[in-house]
MARKEDREN-443351 format. One record per residue: x, y, z of N, C-alpha, C, O in turn. Coordinates in steps of 0.2 Angstrom, whole numbers, plus 5000, padded with zeros to 4 digits. Each point is the difference from the previous one (the first is absolute). Layout:
XYZXYZXYZXYZ
...
END
This chain:
500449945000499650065000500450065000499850054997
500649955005500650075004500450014993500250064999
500149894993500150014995499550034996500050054996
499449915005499350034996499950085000499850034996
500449985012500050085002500350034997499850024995
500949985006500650024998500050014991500150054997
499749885000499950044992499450055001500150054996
499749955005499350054998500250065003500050054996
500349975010500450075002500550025002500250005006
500150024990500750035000500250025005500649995002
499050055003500350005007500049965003500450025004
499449944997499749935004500649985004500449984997
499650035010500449995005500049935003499450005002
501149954998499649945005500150025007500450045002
499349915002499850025006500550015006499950025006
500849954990500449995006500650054999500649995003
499150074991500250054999499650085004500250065000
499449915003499750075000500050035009499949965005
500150104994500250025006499249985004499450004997
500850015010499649985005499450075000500350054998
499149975004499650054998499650005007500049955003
499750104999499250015005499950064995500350044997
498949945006499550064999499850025005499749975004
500750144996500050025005499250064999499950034995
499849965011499450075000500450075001500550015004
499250034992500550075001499350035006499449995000
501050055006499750045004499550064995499450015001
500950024995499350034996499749984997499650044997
500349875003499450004994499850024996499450004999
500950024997500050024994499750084998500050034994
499849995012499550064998500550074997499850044996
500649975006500550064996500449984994500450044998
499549884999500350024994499649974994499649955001
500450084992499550004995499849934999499449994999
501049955002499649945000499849985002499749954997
500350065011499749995007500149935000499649955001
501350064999500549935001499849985008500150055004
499749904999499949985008500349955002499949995006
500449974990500949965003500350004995499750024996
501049945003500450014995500449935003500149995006
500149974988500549945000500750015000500350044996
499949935009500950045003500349935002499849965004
500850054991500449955000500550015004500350054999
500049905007500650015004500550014998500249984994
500250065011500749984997500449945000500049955002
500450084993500349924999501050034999500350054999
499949905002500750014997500450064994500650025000
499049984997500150024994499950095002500350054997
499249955009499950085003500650065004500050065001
500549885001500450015004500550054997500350045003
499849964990500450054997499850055002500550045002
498749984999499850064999500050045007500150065001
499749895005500250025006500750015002500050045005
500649944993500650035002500450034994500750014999
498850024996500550054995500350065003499550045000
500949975002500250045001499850064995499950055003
500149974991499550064996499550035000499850054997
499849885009499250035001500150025009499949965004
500250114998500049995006499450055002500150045005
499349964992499550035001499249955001499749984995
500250035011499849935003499250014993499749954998
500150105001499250014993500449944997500049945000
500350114996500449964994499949935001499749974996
500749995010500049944999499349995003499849944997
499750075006499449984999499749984993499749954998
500550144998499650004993500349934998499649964998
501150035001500149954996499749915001499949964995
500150035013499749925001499350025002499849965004
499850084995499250004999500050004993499649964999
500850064995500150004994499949924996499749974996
500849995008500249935000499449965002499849954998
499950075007499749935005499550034999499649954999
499950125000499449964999499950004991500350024996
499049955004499949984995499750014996500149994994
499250055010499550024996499650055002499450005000
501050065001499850065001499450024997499450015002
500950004993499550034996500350094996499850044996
500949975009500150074999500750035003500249955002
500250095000500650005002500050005008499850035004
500649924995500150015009500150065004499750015006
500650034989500150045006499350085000499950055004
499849934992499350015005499549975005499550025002
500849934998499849955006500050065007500550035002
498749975002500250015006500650025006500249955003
500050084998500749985006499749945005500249945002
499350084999499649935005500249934996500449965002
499150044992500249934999500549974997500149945000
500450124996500749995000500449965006500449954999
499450095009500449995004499649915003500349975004
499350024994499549935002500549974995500549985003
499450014990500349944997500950005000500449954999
499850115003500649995005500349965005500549975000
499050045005500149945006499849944997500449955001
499150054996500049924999500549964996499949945000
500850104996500449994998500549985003500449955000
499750115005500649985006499749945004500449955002
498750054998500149925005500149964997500449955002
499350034991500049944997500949975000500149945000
500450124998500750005000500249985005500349945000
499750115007500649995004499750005008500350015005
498949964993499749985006499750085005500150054998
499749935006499550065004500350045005499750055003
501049934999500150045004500550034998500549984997
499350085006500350074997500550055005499650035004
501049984997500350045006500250094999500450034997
499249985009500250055000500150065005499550015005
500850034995500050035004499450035006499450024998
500749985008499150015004500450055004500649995000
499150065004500050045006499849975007499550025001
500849935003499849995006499850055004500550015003
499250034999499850025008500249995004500250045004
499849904998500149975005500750015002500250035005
500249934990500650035000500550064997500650015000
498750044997500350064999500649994995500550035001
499549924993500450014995499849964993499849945001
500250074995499949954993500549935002500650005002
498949964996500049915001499749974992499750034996
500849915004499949984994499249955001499849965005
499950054989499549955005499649984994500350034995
499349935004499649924995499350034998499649995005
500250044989499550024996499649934997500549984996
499049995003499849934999499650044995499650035002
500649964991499650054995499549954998499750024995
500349935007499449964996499150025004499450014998
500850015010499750035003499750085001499750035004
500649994990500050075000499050014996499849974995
499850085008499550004998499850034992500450044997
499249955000499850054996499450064998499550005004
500650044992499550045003499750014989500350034996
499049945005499750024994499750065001500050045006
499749984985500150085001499150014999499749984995
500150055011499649995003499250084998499450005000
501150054999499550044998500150024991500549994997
498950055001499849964993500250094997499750055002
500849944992500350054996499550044997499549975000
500450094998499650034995500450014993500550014998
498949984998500049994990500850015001500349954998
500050095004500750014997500649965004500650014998
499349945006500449985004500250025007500449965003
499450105000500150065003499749985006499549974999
500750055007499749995007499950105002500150064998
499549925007499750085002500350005007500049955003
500250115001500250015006500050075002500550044999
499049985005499750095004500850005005500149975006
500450074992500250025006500050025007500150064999
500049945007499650005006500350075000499650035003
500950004996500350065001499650074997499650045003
500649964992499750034993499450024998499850055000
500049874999499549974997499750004994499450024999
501249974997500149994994499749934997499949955004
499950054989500149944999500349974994499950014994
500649955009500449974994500049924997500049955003
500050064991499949935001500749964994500450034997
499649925004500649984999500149924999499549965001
501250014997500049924996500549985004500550035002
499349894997500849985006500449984996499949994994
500550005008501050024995500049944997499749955003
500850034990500049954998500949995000500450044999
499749905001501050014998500250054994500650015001
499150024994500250044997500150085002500450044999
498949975006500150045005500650005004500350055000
499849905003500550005005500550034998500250055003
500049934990500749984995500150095001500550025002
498850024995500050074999500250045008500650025001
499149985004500050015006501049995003500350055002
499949894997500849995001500550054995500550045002
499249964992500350044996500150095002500550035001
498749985000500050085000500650015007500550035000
499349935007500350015004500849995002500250025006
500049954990501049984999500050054996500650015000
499150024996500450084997499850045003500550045001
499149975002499850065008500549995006500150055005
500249894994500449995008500750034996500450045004
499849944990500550024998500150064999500650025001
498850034995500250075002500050045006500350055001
499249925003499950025008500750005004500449955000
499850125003500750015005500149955005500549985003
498650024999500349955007499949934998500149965004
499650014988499849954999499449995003500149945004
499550084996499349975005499649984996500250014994
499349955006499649964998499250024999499650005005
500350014988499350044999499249944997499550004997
501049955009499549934995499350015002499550014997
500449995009499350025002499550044995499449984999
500850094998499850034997499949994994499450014997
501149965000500249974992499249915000499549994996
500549995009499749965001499150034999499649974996
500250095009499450025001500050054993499450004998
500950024999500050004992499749954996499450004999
501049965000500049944997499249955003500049954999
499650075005499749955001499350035001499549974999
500450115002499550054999499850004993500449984996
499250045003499750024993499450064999499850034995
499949975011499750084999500150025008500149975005
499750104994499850045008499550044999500050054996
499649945006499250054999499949984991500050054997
500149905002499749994991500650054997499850004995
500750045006500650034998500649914999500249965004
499850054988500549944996500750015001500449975003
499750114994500850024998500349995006499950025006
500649934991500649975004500450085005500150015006
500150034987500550035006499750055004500350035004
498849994997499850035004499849975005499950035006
499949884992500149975008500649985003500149985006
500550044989500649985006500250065004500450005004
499050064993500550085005499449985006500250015006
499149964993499949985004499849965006499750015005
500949904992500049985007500750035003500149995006
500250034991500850045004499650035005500149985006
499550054993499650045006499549985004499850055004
499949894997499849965002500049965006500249944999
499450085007500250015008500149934999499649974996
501050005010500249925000499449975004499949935000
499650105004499549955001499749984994499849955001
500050084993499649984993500449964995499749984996
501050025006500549954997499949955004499849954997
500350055008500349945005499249954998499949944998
499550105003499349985000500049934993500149945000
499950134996500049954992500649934998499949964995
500550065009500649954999499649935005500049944997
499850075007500049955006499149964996499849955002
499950084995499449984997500249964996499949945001
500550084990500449994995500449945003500149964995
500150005010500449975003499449945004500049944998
499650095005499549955002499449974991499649964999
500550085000499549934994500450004994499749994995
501050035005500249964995500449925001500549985002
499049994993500149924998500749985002500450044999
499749915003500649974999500349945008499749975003
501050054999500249975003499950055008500350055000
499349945006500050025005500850025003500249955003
500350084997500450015002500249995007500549975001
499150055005500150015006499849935002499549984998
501049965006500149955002500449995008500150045005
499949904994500749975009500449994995500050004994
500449995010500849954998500149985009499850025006
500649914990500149995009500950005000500450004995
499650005012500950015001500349935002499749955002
500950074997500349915001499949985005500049945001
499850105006499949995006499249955000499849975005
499850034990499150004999499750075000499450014998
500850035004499350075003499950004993500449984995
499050075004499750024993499850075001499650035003
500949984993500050105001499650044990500049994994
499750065012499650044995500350024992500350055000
499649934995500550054997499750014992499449994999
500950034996499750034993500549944995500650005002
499349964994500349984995500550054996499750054997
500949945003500550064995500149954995499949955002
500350074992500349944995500650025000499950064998
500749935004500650005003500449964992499849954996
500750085005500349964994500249924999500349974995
499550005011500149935001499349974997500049945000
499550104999499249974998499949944995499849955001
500650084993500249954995500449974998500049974995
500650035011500649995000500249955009500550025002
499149955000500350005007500649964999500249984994
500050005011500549945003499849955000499550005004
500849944993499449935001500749975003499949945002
END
């Protein structure tokens, strides 16, 4: 039968060629992108992957996202790198576990002992959070400022976003004297789309610059509670056992640990 295949289609892979796969649910369900893709077939790493994780020419941790979501999944439908950062960062984990297993090391802040402790992230138990309240025609969430009370409404960021947001802000820090970092801003840019029904870009950037931080911090913290994806804030436990409060970082060891 497996020859009968094989002549009839040219691509025709036998079975003891083909990489290992799951079918993953994306946290947005499909609702923000034009196909209303709602999981996506993602194939593990494999051997062949490992180039890509220790090239030294890619030391830009998107980039190498862009490249092994480019690889492994299968059936988008459209460029990764509009993919969600949520569910970008979900088919992410599921790669590092399928790879190099669940747990994850990293830095914690003890209290108790008043110092950072290396301590055990169990990322298979990390929650998820589907995306819960429902977009208007244009993809766009609504949000009344509690300051202001303004209203803006705005889209949640995609890797290409991101890609824009890293960009503006490494030539800002490089012309900046003290080096300071304008990401927050470049971010609430980049993810607004009107203020009182006002589009133009550079009249809403004169004014979120101006924009009391209770009305930033507000819309960030909302923007952060229903956007789709991986729940960040978890335990990790300490080699001791205690299990201390803490946020998942993706640390450079994420995709890369020590086996």
């Amino acid at each position: 039968m497996e020859n009968y295949q094989q002549n009839l289609d040219p691509n025709f892979v036998p079975e003891e060629f083909r990489t290992p796969y799951d079918v993953i649910e994306l946290p947005s369900q499909g609702l923000l992108y034009k196909n209303n893709k709602k999981s996506v077939k993602i194939e593990y790493l494999t051997a062949m992957d490992e180039s890509i994780l220790t090239s030294p020419n890619i030391s830009n941790g998107n980039k190498i996202i862009d490249i092994l979501l480019k690889r492994k999944v299968k059936d988008l439908g459209f460029d990764v790198e509009d993919l969600l950062i949520g569910d970008r960062t979900t088919l992410m984990v599921f790669l590092r576990v399928t790879a190099f297993g669940s747990d994850y090391t990293q830095l914690v802040f003890d209290e108790e002992e008043g110092e950072f402790v290396e301590a055990v992230i169990d990322l298979s138990q990390l929650k998820h959070k589907k995306l819960t309240v429902k977009p208007n025609e244009n993809g766009e969430f609504e949000y009344k400022l509690p300051k202001t009370n303004k209203i803006v409404t705005f889209k949640l960021l995609t890797g290409k976003d991101d890609d824009i947001i890293d960009a503006r802000d490494s030539e800002f820090i490089k012309r900046d004297p003290d080096g300071i970092s304008n990401k927050i801003i470049f971010s609430l840019e980049q993810t607004i789309t009107s203020i009182d029904g006002e589009r133009d870009k550079l009249k809403n950037s004169n004014t979120i610059n101006k924009l009391p931080i209770i009305d930033t911090r507000s819309l960030r913290k909302y923007i952060n509670e229903i956007t789709p994806g991986i729940e960040l804030k978890t335990t990790a436990r300490t080699n001791g056992g205690r299990s201390l409060d803490t946020f998942l970082r993706f640390g450079s060891n994420f995709l890369w640990p020590e086996l």
